[in-house]
Structure formats: C-alpha cells, structure tokens
C-alpha beads as a LAMMPS data file, in Angstrom:
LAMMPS data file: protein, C-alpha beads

192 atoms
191 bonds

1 atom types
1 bond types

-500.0 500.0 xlo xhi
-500.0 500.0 ylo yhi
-500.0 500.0 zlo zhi

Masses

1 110.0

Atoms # bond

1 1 1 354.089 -70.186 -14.840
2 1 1 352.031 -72.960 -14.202
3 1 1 353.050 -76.378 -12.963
4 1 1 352.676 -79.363 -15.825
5 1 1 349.765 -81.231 -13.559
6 1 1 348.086 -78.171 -12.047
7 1 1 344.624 -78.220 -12.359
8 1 1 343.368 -76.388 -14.971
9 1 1 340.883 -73.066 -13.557
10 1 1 337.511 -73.582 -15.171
11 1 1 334.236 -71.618 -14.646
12 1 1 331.058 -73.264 -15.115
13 1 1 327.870 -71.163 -15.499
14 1 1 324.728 -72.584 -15.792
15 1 1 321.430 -71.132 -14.053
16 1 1 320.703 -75.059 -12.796
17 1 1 322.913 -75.141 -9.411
18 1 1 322.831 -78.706 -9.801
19 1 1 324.121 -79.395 -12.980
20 1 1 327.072 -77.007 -12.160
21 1 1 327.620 -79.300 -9.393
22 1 1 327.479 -82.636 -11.055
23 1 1 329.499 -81.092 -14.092
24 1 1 332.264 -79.602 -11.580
25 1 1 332.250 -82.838 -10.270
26 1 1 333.042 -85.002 -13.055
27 1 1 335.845 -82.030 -14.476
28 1 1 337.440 -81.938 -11.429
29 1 1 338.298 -85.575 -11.695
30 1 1 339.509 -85.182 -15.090
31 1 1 342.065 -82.532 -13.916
32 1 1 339.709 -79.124 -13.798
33 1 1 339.754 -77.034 -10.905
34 1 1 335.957 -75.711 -11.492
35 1 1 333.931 -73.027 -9.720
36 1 1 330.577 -72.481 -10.368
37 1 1 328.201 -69.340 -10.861
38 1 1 324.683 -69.497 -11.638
39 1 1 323.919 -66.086 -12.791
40 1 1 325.798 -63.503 -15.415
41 1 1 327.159 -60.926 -12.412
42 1 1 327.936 -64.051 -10.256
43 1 1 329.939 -65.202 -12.948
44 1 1 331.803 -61.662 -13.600
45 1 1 332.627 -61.682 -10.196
46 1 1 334.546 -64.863 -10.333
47 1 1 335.938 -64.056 -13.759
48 1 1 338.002 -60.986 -12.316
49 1 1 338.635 -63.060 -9.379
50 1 1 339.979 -66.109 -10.350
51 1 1 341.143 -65.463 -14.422
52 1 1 339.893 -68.766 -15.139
53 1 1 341.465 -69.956 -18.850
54 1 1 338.378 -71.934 -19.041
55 1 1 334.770 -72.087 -19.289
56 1 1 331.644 -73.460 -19.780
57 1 1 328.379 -71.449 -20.610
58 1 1 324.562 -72.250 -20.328
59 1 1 322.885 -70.121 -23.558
60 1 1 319.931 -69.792 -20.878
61 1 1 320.342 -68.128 -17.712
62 1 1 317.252 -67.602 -16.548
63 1 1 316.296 -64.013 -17.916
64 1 1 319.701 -63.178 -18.777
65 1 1 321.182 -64.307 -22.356
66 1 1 324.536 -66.484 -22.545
67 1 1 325.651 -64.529 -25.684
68 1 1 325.896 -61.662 -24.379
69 1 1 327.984 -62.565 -21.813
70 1 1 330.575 -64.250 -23.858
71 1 1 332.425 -60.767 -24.521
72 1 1 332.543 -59.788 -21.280
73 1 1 334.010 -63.187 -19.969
74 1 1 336.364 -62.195 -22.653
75 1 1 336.914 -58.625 -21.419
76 1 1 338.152 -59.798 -18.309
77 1 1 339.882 -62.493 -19.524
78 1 1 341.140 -62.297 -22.986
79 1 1 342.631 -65.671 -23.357
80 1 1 339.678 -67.674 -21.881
81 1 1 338.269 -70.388 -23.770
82 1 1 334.980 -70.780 -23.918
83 1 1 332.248 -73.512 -24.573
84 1 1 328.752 -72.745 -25.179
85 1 1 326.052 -75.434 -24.253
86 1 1 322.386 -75.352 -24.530
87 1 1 319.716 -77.332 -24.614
88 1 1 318.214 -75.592 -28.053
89 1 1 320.802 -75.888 -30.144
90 1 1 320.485 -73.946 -33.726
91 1 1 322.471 -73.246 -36.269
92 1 1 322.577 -69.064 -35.742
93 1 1 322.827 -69.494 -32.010
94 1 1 326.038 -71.983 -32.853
95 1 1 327.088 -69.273 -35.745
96 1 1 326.550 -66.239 -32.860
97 1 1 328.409 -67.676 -30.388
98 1 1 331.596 -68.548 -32.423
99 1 1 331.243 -65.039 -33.858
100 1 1 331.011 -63.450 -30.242
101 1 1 333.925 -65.609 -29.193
102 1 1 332.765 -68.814 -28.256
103 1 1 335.828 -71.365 -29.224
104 1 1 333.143 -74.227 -29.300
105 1 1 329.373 -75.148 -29.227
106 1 1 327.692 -77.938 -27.659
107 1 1 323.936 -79.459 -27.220
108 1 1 322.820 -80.792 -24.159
109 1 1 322.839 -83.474 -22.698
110 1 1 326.554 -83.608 -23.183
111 1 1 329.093 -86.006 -21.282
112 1 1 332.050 -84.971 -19.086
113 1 1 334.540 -86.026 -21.739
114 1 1 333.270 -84.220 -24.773
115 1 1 333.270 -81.086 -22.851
116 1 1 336.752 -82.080 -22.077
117 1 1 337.275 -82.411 -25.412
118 1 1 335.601 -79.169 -26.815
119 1 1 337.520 -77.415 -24.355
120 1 1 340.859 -78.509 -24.817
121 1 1 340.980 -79.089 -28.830
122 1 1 342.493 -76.712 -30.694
123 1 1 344.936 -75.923 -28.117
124 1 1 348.752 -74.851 -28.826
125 1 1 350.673 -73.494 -31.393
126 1 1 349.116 -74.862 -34.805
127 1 1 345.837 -74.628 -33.800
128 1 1 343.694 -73.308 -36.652
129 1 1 341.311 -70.465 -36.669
130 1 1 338.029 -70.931 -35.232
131 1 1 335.211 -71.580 -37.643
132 1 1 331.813 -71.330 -38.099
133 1 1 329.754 -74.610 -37.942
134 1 1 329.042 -76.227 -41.663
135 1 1 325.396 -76.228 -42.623
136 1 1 324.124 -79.362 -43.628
137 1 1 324.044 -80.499 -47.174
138 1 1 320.309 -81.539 -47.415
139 1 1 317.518 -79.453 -46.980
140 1 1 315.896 -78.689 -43.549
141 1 1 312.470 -79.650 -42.630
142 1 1 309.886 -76.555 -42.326
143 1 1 309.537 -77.256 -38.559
144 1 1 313.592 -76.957 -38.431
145 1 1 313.357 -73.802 -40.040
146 1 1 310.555 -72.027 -38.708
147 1 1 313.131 -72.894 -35.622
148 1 1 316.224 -71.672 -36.661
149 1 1 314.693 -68.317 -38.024
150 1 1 313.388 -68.128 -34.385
151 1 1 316.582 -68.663 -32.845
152 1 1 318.337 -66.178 -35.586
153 1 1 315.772 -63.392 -34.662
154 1 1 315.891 -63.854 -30.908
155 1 1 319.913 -63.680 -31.087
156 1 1 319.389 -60.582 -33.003
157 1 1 316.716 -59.213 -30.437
158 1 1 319.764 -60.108 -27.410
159 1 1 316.789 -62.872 -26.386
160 1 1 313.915 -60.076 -25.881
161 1 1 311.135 -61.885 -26.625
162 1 1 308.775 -59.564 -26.899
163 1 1 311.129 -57.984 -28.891
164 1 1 311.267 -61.015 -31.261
165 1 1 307.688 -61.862 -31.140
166 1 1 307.049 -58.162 -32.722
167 1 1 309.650 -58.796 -35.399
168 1 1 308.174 -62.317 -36.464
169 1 1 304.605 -60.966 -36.052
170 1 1 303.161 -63.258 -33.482
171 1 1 302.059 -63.375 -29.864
172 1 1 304.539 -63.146 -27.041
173 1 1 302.948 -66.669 -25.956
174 1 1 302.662 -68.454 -28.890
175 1 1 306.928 -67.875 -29.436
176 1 1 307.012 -68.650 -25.255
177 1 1 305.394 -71.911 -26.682
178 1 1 307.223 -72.601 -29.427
179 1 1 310.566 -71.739 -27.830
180 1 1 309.637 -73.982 -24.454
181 1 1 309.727 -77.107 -26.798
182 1 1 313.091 -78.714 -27.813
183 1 1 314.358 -78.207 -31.625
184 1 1 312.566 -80.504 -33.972
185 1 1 315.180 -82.698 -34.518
186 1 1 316.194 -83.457 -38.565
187 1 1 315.222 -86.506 -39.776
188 1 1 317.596 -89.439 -40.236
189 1 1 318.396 -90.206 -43.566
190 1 1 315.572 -91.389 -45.316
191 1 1 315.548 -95.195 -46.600
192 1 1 316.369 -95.069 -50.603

Bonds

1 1 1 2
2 1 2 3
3 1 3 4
4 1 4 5
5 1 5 6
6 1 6 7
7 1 7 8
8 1 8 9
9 1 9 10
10 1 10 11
11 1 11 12
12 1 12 13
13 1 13 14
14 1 14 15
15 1 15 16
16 1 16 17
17 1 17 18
18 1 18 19
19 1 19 20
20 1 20 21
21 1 21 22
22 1 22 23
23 1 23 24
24 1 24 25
25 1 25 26
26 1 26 27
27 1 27 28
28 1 28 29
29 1 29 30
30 1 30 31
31 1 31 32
32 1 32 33
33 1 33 34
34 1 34 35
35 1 35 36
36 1 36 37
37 1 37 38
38 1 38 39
39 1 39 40
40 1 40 41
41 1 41 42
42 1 42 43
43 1 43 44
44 1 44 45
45 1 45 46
46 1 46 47
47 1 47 48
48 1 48 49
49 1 49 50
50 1 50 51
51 1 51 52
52 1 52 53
53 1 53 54
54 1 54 55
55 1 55 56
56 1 56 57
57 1 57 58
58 1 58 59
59 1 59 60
60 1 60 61
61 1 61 62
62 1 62 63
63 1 63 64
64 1 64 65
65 1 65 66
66 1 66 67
67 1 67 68
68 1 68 69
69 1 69 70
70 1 70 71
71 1 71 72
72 1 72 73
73 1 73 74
74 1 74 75
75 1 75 76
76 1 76 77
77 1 77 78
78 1 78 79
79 1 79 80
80 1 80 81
81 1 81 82
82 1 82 83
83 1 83 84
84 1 84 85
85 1 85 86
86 1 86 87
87 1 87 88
88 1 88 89
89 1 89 90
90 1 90 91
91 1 91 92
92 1 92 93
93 1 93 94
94 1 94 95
95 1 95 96
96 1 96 97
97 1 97 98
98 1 98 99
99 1 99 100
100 1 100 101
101 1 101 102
102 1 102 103
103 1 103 104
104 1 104 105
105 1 105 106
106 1 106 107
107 1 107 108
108 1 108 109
109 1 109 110
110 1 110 111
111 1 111 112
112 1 112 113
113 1 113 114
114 1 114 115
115 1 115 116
116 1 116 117
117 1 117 118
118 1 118 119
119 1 119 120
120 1 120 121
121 1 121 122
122 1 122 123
123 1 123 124
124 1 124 125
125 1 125 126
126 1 126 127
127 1 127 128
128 1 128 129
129 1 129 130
130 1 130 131
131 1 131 132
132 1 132 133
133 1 133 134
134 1 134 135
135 1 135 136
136 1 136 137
137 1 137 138
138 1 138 139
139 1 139 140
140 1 140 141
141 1 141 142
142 1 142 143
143 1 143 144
144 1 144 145
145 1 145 146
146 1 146 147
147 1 147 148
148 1 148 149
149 1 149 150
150 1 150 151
151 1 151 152
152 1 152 153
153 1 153 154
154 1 154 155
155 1 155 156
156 1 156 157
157 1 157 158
158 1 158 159
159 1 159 160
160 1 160 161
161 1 161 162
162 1 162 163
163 1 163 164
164 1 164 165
165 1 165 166
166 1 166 167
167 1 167 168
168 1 168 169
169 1 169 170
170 1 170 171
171 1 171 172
172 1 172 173
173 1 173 174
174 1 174 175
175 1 175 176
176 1 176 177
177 1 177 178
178 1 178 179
179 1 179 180
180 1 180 181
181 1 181 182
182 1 182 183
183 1 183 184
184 1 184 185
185 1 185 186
186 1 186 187
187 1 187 188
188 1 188 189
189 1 189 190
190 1 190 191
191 1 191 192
C-alpha cells in the first residue's frame, strides 16, 4: 500500500528532453514523482522498472509513433493511466488513442494543471467508462478535413508515411509538407 501523500510515479515521454524537464518540473510540485524518457525503448525500460500508474505521451517521437506504444505501456503495466498529447491534434488520432488505451487526449501547448487534471479525472470507484471524443455538431472546413483524413490514414499506416502517401495518392513530400504544418484550426463561430 501506498502512503495517502506519496508522490504519485509518473512517466513522461516526449522526444523534446526539455519539455520533459520543464513538465517533470511543474508535476513534481503538484505531488508527481516524474521520470522522463525520450524515446519508445527508453520508456519500456522505465515502465518495467518503476510500474509507474501514470503517464504522459508525446504522439511524435521522433521516427517512432506514440500509438503504438500505448499497448505496450499497458502490457507492462495494466493499470497505468495514460495521457496522450500532441501538437496535431485530430479527431482519429484522439479516437485511436482512446481505442488503444489512452484514458485521455490533449493538444499542445497544455498547462501543468490540465494535465493534472486529465490525469487524475475519472479516478475511483464510479468512474465511468472511457469514451470516445464527440464530433462537432457543425460541419468541418475542407482544409480540416483533408487533415483529419490524413491523420486517420497515417494512424492506420502505424505513421509510415510513405506508406500513407501511397494510400492517399500523393508524394512522400507534399504529405511531409502538409503534415509539418499545424491543424487548420476550425473557425469560430461565424457572426449571424
């Protein structure tokens, strides 16, 4: 058993060393005891080593893809709890990572006290089942689109992008372009 104001074990892995140093930072004065990896095995290592209950995931680590690591974090720790941040949020990569066991999703930037929250919501004994994100009510715009059918085809392709560039029928560098800008963002609502 664990004492009432232990800190709580958190892994943090992001392939920028220093936001996993700022962010361990900032949770470890909000009662997280956080180690850091910046790469998948790194972050397997540590797993089976320390059986973290938390974490917090980067959806880009360098070559290697996020998603696919969220089972095996889970593998070695069945109980861990784990948020997903990136800084290309989409709806299928937020869908894909609650259906590979993310318990949250988050876009960056993010603060230090809504990954606290994220992370420890839910928790206890009436905590519902996780669910997918709602889509929104009004249409998309074509650039958000052409995005998220991007995003859904690279998750499918385990982020291969040539791979995905094949499937959507264009050049590897015109989807190295397209993917290296940030997510059109939706429009606010319109003045009526």
């Amino acid at each position: 058993m664990t004492e009432p104001n232990a800190p709580r074990q958190l892994l943090i892995v992001d392939d920028d060393a220093t936001f996993v140093r700022v962010l361990s930072r900032a949770l470890g004065s909000r009662g997280f005891e956080a180690i850091g990896a910046t790469r998948a095995d790194e972050a397997r290592v540590l797993a089976r080593r320390h059986q973290p209950r938390y974490c917090v995931l980067d959806l880009k680590l360098g070559e290697e893809n996020g998603l696919k690591l969220i089972s095996e974090l889970h593998a070695l720790v069945p109980d861990m709890r784990i948020l997903l941040l990136t800084g290309y949020a989409s709806i299928a990569t937020a869908v894909e990572a609650i259906k590979r066991g993310a318990h949250d999703y988050l876009a960056k930037p993010v603060d230090a006290d809504a990954v606290v929250r994220a992370l420890l919501e839910g928790e206890g004994p009436s905590a519902a089942d996780d669910e997918p994100p709602e889509a929104p009510e009004a249409p998309l715009a074509l650039r958000r689109l052409e995005w998220e059918h991007i995003q859904r085809v690279l998750t499918e392709c385990d982020g291969n992008i040539s791979e995905t560039a094949r499937r959507l029928g264009m050049h590897r560098r015109t989807l190295q372009r397209k993917l290296s800008k940030h997510p059109v963002r939706e429009r606010p609502d319109a003045a009526e």
